[in-house]
N, C-alpha and C positions, 0 to 999 in steps of 0.2 A: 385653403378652406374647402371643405366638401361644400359643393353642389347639387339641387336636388335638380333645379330645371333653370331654362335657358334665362327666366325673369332674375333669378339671381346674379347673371354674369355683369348685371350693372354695378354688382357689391365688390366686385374683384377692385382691388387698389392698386395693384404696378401691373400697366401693359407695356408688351414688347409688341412691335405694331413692325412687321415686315412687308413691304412691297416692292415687285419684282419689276424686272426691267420693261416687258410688254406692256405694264401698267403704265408706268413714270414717263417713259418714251413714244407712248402710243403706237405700239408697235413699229419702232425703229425710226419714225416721222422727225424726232426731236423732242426736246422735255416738255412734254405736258403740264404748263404751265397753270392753265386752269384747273384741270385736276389736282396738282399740287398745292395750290390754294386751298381748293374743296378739304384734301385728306387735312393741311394743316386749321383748317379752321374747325374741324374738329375735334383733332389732338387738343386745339387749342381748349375748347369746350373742356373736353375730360380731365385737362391742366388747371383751369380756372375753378373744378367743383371739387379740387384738391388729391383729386387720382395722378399719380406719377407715371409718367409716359417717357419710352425709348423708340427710337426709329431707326431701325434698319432699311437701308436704303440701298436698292440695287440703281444700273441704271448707268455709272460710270464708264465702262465699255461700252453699250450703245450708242450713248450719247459721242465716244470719241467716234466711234464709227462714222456718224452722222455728219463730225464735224470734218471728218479726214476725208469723206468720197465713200465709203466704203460700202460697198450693198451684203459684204459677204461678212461675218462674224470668221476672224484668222484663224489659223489652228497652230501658228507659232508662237512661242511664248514670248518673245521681244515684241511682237508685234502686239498682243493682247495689251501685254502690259504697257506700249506707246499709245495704245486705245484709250486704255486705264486712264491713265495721266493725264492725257488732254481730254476725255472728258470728265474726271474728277473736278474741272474748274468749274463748270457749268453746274454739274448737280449740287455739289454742295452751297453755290450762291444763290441758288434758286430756292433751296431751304430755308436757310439761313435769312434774306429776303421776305420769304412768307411769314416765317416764326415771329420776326420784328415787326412786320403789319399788326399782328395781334399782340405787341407788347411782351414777348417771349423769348428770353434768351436760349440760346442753342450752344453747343459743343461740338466739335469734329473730334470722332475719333475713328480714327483708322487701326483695323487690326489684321493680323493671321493667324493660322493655326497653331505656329509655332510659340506666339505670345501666350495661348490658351494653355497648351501642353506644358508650359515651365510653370512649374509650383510658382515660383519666386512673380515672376512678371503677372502670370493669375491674380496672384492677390492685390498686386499693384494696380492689376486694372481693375479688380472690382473694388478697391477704395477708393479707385479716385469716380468709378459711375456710382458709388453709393454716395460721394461727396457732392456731384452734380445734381441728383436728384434733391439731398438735403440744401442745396442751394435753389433749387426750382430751376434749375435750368435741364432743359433737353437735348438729351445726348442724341445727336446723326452718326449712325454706326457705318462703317461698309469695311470690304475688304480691301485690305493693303495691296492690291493685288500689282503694284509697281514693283514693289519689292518681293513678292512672294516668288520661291524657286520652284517650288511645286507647280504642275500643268493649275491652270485658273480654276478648270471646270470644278476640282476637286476639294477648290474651295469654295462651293454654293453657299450663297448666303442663308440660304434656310438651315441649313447647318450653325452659320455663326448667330444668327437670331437664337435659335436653341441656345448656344453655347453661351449666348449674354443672359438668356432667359436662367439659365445656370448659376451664372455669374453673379446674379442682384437677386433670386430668388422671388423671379416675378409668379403674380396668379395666371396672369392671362397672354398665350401668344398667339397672336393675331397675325396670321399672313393673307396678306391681299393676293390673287393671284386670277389669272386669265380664264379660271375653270369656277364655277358656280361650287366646287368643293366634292369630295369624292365620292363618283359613282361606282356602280359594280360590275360593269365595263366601260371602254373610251366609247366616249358621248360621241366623238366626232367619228365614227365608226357607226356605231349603233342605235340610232333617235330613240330606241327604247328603249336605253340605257337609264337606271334608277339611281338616284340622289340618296345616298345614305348620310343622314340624318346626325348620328351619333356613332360612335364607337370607342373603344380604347385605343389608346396610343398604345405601338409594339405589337399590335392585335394579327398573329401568323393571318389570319383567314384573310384581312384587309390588305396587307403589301402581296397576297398571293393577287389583289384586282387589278391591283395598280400596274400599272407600265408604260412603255412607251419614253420616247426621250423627249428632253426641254426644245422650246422653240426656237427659231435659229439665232433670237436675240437672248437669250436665259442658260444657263447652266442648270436648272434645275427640275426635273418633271414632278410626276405627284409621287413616284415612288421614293425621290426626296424626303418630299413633305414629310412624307409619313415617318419615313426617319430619321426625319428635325424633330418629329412630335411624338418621337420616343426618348429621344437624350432631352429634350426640353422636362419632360414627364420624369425625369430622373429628381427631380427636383420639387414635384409637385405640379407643374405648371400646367394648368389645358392648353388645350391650342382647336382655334377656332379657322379654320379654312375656307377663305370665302371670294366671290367673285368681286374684283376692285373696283369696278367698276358699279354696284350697287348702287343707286342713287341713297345718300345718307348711311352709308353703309356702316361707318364708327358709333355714330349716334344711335343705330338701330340693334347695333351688336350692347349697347351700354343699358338700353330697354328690353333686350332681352326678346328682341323676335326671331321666329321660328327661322333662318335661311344658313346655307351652307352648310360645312360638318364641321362638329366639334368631339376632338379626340380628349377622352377623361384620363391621367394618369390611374394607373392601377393598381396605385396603393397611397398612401396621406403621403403630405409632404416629411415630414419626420422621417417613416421608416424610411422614403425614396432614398434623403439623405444620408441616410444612417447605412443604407447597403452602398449608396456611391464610398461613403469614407471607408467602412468596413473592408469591401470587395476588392474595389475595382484599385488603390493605390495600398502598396506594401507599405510595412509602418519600416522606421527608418531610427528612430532611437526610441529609449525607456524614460521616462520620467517619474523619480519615486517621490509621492506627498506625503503631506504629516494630514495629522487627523482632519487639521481645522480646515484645509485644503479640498480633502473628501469631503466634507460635509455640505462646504461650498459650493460645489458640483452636485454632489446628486440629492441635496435637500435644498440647497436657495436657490439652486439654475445657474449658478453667478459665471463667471469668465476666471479663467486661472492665473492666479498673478503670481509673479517670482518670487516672493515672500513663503507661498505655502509648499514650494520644491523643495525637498532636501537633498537630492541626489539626480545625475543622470550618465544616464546609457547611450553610446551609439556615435554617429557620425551624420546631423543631419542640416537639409541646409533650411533658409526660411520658405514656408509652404509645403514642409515634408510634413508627410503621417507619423506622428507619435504616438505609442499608449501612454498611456497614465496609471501608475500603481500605488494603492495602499499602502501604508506602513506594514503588513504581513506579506504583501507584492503579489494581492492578487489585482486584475487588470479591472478596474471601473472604466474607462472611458477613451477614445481615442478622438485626437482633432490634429487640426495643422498648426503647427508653431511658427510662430511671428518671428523670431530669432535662431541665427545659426549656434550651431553648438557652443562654440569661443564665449561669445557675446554671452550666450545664456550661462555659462561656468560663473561667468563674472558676475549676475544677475542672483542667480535661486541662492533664498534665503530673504533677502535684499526688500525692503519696501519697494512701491511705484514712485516714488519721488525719489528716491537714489541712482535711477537709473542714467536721467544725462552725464548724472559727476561722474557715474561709473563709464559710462559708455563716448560722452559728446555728442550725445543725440538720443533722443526718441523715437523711436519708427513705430512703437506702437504699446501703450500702459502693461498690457497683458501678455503672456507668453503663447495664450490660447484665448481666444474669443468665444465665446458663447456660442457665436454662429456657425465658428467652425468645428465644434465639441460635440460630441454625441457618449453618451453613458451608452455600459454596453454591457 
């Protein structure tokens, strides 16, 4: 939804709400338990007036820290990730915990990069957080960072925040973070360093201010942020940056007052998407339609079901980019297909109701969803 001024960002319906490790841990003390009550009793608010709410949650590694002895954040990866794990038990009880004070079910899910980057596993996570949301329950995000082979740092949550804000095509991503939001130099340098207010996500002049590295508990500084708050903007998303410590700071962002920075995507959510499918993934096979097919697409909006396919191209698996062609085989549209090539042979022509006899299951009505389609 376009935005004209801050009083509107109480109209935004799905936040992705990230908060950093200096927040949750109070700077490396142990889990912030009060605080973590405070954020949840507000999420819970935005939950209860029918707004759907995600949490990314940093905080695991510090907490193992805390619990292991450790004053110093490791710079090996066995050891990071033995951080991870012993304190992944603390954080996520201590959520889960607060979310059921207020009558609120919650979900663990744990991810990495790697999940995000396979077509196939993508879509599987975003249908089962579009399943929890339609269920009312609140997803607790964090990184997999036990299992993950890559150095930790490189999986900053403000990155995977983005990448879910991606994922469920939320309006509004909210990271809580140690810094009142970004100035036009380090505030901790310079007292008369200035609060910028607003700007665009991706904006050259903004990531030229930024700098500086994350604190010794955090992986991620504001030059982060700022690009979280350009692949989140891939999608449409704002992203609000603001200090977490705010008194009422969720409730005050939902009223729409004037504090920290809010980075605007720089183009509607549509075209964002339409250049992510477009661009940035190659298409992978052809799919030729009959008329009634095209029509359905770019006159009802509808979703592509294997009835209106008569033909296909290529080698692709589920979550690859496909075109879509007219019966003259010029290109109307590209999306990601729900079925691999085999599967879909046996399919196109086929009603939706023929598909378990043909297959022994359903994974999904459509060959293409709607959400994942873009006319072109």
């Amino acid at each position: 939804m376009k935005l004209k001024s801050r009083q509107e960002l109480g109209l935004t319906q799905r936040w992705v709400v990230k908060i950093g490790s200096a927040m949750i841990t109070n700077d490396g003390q142990g889990l912030d338990r009060c605080a973590i009550d405070g954020w949840v009793m507000q999420m819970a608010e935005l939950h209860q007036a029918g707004r759907e709410v995600l949490l990314v949650t940093s905080g695991a590694v510090a907490e193992g820290m805390r619990r292991l002895g450790w004053n110093r954040r490791p710079t090996a990866l066995a050891e990071l990730q033995a951080a991870a794990a012993v304190g992944q038990m603390g954080l996520v009880q201590a959520w889960e915990s607060a979310f059921e004070r207020c009558g609120i079910q919650t979900a663990q899910i744990l991810l990495t990069h790697e999940d995000a980057s396979d077509r196939q596993r993508y879509l599987n996570i975003r249908n089962t957080l579009r399943t929890l949301l339609r269920l009312r329950a609140i997803p607790v995000i964090n990184e997999n960072d036990t299992v993950a082979f890559e150095e930790i740092r490189f999986g900053d949550n403000d990155t995977l925040g983005a990448l879910v804000a991606n994922l469920v095509e939320a309006d509004l991503y909210v990271i809580l973070t140690d810094q009142h939001g970004l100035y036009d130099r380090n505030p901790r340098q310079f007292p008369d360093a200035r609060l910028i207010r607003e700007g665009r996500a991706g904006d050259a002049t903004l990531t030229a201010m930024a700098g500086g590295a994350a604190g010794s508990l955090g992986s991620g500084g504001m030059l982060t942020k700022l690009h979280a708050a350009a692949k989140a903007a891939r999608s449409g998303a704002l992203t609000l940056l603001a200090w977490g410590r705010e008194p009422e700071v969720l409730r005050r962002i939902a009223a729409g007052e004037e504090f920290g920075t809010v980075l605007r995507p720089s183009q509607s959510p549509l075209a964002a998407r339409k250049q992510w499918l477009a661009v940035q993934l190659q298409i992978k096979g052809r799919l030729h339609l009959d008329a009634g097919a095209v029509r359905a697409l770019r006159t009802d909006g509808k979703s592509l079901l294997p009835v209106g396919v008569t033909a296909i191209e290529g080698q692709f698996k589920r979550g690859d980019l496909v075109s879509c062609l007219d019966p003259s085989g010029l290109e109307i549209a590209r999306g990601l297909v729900n079925y691999e090539t085999e599967p879909a042979l046996l399919l196109i022509g086929k009603t939706t109701r023929r598909i378990e006899a043909l297959l022994g299951h359903v994974d999904d009505p459509e060959l293409i969803h709607r959400d994942n389609l873009v006319l072109v």
